[in-house]
N, C-alpha and C positions, 0 to 999 in steps of 0.2 A: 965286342957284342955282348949282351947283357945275358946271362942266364939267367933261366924259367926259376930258377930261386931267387938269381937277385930279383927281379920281377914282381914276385910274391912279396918281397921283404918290401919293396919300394909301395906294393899299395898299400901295404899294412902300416905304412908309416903314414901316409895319405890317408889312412881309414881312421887313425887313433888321433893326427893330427884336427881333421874333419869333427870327429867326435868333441874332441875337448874344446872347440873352438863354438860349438853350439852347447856345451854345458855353461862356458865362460861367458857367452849373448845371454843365456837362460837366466845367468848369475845377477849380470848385470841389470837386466829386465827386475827381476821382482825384489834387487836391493832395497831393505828402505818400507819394502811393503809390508801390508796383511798377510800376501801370500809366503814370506818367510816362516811367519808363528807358523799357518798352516803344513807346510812341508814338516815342519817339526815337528808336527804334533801325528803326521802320516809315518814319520820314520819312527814316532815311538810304540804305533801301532804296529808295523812291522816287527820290530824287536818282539812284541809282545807273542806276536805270530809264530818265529823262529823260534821261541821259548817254550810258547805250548806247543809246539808239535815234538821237539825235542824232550820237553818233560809227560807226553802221553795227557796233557790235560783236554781230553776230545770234545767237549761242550763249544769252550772258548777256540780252538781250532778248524771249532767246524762257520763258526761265526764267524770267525777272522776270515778264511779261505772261503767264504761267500763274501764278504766284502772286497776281497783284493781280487775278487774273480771279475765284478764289475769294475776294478779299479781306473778303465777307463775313462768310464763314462761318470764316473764319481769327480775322474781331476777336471776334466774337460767345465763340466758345471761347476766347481770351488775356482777353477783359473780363467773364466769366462772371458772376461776385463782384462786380465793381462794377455790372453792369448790375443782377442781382438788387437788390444794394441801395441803386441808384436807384430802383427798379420799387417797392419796398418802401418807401422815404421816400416818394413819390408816393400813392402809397395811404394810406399815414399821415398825409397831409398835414394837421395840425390843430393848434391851438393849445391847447397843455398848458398846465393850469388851478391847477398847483403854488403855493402860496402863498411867499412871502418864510421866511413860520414853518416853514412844512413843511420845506422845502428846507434850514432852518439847523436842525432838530431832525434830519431824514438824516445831513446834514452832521458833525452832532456827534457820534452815534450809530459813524456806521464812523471818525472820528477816534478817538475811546476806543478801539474794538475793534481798531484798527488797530495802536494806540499798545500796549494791553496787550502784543497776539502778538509785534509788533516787542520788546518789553522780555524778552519768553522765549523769543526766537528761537525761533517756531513759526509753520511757513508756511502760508500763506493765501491764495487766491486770489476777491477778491467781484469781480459779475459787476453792475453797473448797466444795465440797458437801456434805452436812450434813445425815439428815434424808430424805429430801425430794428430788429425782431423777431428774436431772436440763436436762437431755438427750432430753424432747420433746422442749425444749427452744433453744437449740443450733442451728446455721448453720455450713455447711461445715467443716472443722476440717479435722486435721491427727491425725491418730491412732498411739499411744505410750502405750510402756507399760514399764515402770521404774522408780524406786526407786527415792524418792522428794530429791533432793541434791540443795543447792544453784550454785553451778557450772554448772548443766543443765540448771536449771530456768535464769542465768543473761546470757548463751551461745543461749537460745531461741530467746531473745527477744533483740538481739544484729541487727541493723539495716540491716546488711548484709543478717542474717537468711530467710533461705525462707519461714519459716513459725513464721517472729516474730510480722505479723500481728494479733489481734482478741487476744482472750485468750485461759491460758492453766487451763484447768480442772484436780482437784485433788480428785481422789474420793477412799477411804479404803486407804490412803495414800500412790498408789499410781498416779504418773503422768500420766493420759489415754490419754490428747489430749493435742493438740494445733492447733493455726490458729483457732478456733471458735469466731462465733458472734453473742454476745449475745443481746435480744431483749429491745429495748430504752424504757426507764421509759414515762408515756407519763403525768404525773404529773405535773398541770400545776406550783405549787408552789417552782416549782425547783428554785436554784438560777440559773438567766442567764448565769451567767459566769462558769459555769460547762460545759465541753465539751464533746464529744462524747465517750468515756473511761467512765466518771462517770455515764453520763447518764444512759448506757449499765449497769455497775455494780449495779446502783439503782433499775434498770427494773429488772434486775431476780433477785435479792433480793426481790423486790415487788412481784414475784409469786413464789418463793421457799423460804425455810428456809436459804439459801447457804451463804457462807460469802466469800464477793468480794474483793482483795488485788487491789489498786490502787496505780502507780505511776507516775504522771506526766511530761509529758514530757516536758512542758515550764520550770516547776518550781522546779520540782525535787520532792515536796511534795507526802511524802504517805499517803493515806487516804484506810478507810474501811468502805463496806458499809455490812449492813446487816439489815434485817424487814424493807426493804423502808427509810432506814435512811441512812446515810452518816457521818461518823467523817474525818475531814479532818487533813492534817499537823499534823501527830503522831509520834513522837519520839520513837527510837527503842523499850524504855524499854515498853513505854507505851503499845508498841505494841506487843509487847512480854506477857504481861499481861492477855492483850484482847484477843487474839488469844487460850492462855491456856482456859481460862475461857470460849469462845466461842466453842471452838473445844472438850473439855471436860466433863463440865458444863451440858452446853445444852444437850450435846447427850445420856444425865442418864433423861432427862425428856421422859414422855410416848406422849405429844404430844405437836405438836407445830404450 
């Protein structure tokens, strides 16, 4: 029979295992992001706090301890985006039922279309949705409902097209929209010479899970972004690779 200590000892192990196990999701959530600089630049303000109060500097003490008094409502509005789409992965919580075949017939599918636009330098932005619902991000859009073929996708976004502005959104595979636009990364450490197409594909990668097909239109280059990152100039195979793994992979994890 268990004693009222072991007891205590066993929730406390459950209490600190609990804990860590929501710092380690929290970890994982904003790897990658803005919201990292941000954390660090809160813990250098803290330090600064422990310092003046310890060294009697009472000006700076009194400013700091007014602002960590709000410190709620300070993180809630700087992690706005990521809490959403922790909140969002959470609710989504479920194991996606994609088959091996599905996933390499996607896979092919935006490889072709990808590889055509890239060979006629005509840009493109496809929008994959993962676990995390990219709908409150989007503007404007036409509603589509059909099956992802590379022959829709390079006839969308052919210059002529009335809607081959903005992007097209892929979501349970299939093609829901196009003409949307999606919200500009506002990150200052972009590189300059990324244009407006990357910018867009990095920003809602920065508040969703989603994974963004890029192809440029000066240069023909495809690139993908995904968790706030960017690979650029990918060769088909490469990208055939990453998209399995992306599109597969991930979507067997419980959160993200």
């Amino acid at each position: 029979m268990m004693t009222p200590l072991g007891h205590v000892a066993w929730l406390d192990l459950v209490d600190i295992l609990l804990v860590a196990f929501i710092f380690y999701w929290i970890i994982l959530l904003i790897k990658g992001t803005i919201a990292v600089r941000l954390l660090v630049g809160l813990t250098g303000l803290f330090l600064c706090y422990f310092f003046a109060q310890l060294l009697g500097l009472q000006t700076l003490y009194w400013i700091l301890n007014s602002f960590f008094g709000a410190i709620l409502i300070v993180l809630v509005i700087i992690f706005q985006h990521d809490i959403r789409r922790a909140l969002s992965a959470v609710g989504r919580n479920t194991f996606l039922k994609e088959s091996d075949e599905t996933v390499s017939e996607l896979a092919e599918e935006l490889v072709t279309a990808t590889d055509i636009l890239a060979q006629k330098k005509i840009g493109a932005l496809i929008v994959l949705e993962r676990k995390v619902e990219v709908e409150n991000h989007l503007e404007v859009g036409t509603q589509i409902d059909a099956k992802v073929t590379s022959e829709l996708l390079t006839s969308i976004f052919l210059p002529y097209s009335p809607i081959h502005d903005g992007a097209v959104i892929i979501q349970k595979e299939k093609l829901t929209k196009a003409g949307c636009f999606l919200p500009l990364s506002r990150n200052p450490e972009l590189c300059k010479t990324l244009g407006t197409r990357h910018r867009a594909a990095i920003g809602l990668s920065e508040v969703t899970d989603a994974v963004v097909l890029i192809v440029s239109e000066e240069t023909g280059a495809v690139s993908l972004a995904c968790d706030g990152k960017i690979t650029r100039a990918i060769d088909p195979n490469t990208l055939r690779k990453m998209l399995k793994k992306l599109i597969l992979v991930k979507q067997r994890r419980w959160f993200r």
